[in-house]
C-alpha positions in Angstrom: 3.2 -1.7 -50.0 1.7 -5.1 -48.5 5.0 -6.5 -49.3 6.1 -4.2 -46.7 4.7 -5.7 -44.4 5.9 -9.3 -45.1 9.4 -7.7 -44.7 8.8 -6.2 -41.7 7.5 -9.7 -40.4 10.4 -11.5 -41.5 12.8 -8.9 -40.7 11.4 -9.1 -36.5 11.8 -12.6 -36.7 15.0 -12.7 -37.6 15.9 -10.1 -35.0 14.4 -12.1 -32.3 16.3 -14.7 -33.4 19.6 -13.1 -33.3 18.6 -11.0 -30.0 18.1 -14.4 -28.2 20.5 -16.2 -28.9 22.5 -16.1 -25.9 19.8 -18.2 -24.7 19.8 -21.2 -26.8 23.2 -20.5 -28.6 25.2 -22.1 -25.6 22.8 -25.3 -25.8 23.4 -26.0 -29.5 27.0 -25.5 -29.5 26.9 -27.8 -26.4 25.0 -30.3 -28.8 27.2 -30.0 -31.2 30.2 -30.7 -29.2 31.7 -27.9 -27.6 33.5 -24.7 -29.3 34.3 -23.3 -25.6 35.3 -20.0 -27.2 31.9 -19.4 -29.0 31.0 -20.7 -25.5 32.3 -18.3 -23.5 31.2 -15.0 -26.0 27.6 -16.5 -25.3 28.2 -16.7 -21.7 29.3 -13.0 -22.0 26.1 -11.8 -23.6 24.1 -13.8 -20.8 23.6 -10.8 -18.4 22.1 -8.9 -21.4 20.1 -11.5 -22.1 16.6 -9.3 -21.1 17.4 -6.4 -22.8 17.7 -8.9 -25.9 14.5 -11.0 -25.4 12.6 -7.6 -24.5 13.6 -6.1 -27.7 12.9 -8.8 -29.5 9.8 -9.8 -28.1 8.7 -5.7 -28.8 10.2 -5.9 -32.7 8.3 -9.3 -33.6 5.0 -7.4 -31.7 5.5 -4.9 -34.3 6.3 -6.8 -37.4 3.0 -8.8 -36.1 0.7 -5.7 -35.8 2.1 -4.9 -38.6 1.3 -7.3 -41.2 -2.1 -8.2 -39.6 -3.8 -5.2 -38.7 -1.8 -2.4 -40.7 -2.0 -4.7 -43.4 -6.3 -5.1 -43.6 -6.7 -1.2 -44.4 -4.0 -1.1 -46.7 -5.5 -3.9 -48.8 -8.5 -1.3 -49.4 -8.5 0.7 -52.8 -8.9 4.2 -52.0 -11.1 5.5 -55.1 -10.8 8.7 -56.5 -13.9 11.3 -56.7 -14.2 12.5 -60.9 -16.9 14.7 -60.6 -15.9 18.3 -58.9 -17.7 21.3 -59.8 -15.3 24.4 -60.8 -16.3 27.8 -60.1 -15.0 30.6 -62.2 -13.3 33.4 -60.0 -14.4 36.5 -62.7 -18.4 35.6 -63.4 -18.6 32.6 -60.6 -20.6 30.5 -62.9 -20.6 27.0 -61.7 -20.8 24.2 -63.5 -20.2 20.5 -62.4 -17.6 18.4 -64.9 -15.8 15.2 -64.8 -11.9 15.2 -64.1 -9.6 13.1 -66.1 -8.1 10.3 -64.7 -4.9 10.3 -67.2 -3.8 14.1 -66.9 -4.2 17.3 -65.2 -5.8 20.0 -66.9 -3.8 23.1 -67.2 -6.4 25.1 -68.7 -10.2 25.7 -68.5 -12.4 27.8 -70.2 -15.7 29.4 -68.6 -18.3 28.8 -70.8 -20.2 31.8 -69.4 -17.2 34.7 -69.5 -15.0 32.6 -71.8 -12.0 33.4 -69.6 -9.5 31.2 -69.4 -8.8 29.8 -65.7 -5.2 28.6 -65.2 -4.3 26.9 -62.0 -2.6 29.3 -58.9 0.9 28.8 -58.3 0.5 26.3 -55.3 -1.7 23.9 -57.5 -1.3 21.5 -60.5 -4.7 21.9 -61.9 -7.5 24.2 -62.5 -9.8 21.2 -59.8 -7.5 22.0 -57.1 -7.8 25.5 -57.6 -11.0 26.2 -58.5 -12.6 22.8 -58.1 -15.0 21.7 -55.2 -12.4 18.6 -55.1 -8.9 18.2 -56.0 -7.8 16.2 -58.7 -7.7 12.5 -59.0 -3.8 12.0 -58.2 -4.2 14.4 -55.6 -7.2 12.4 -53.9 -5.2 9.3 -53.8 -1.9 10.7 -52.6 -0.1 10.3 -55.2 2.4 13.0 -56.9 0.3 15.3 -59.6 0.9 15.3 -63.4 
């Protein structure tokens, strides 16, 4: 993801780049010793030169914000929460345990009624659907065993 945002700076520049160059186009081919037809395409794009330097003055703002404010809270670890305390829906005994990390848990037995608590059809887990929190993939946004 921080990568991202190194693209996004790179990719503004080059658009303002390319957005303004009926601006300084016509002075290096000038330089460089004429090519009147490239000349005269540059000359063409002059009365849209603006619009160009406008939008590429806005994309390079973005790619800017972007990489250096976007950029701090992404370089943040989110960290997930392991302890969640299930509650059974037959007996609601409660009892406070610690999630794995590596894979959901399907099943979960109630040490109190012994019955065995499967997750509901909207969840992947028995701690996002009897839990106090969901479970650790869930937590950091990422898709659920």
């Amino acid at each position: 993801m921080k990568s991202d945002f190194k693209y996004s700076i790179i990719g503004s520049t080059i658009a303002f780049i390319v957005a303004t160059s009926c601006c300084w186009l016509p002075a290096l081919i000038i330089s460089l010793g004429g090519a009147s037809g490239l000349l005269a395409f540059s000359a063409g794009l002059e009365e849209y030169s603006f619009v160009f330097m406008m939008l590429g003055s806005l994309l390079f703002a973005l790619g800017v914000y972007q990489y250096y404010f976007k950029n701090k809270s992404m370089g943040k670890e989110k960290e997930a929460i392991l302890n969640s305390k299930i509650t059974c829906p037959e007996c609601s005994y409660e009892k406070e345990e610690t999630m794995p990390t590596d894979a959901c848990q399907y099943f979960y037995e109630c040490e109190n009624c012994k019955t065995i608590l499967k997750p509901l059809e909207k969840d992947c887990c028995v701690y996002c659907s009897y839990g106090t929190v969901a479970c650790p993939p869930i937590q950091l946004d990422n898709n659920c065993c």
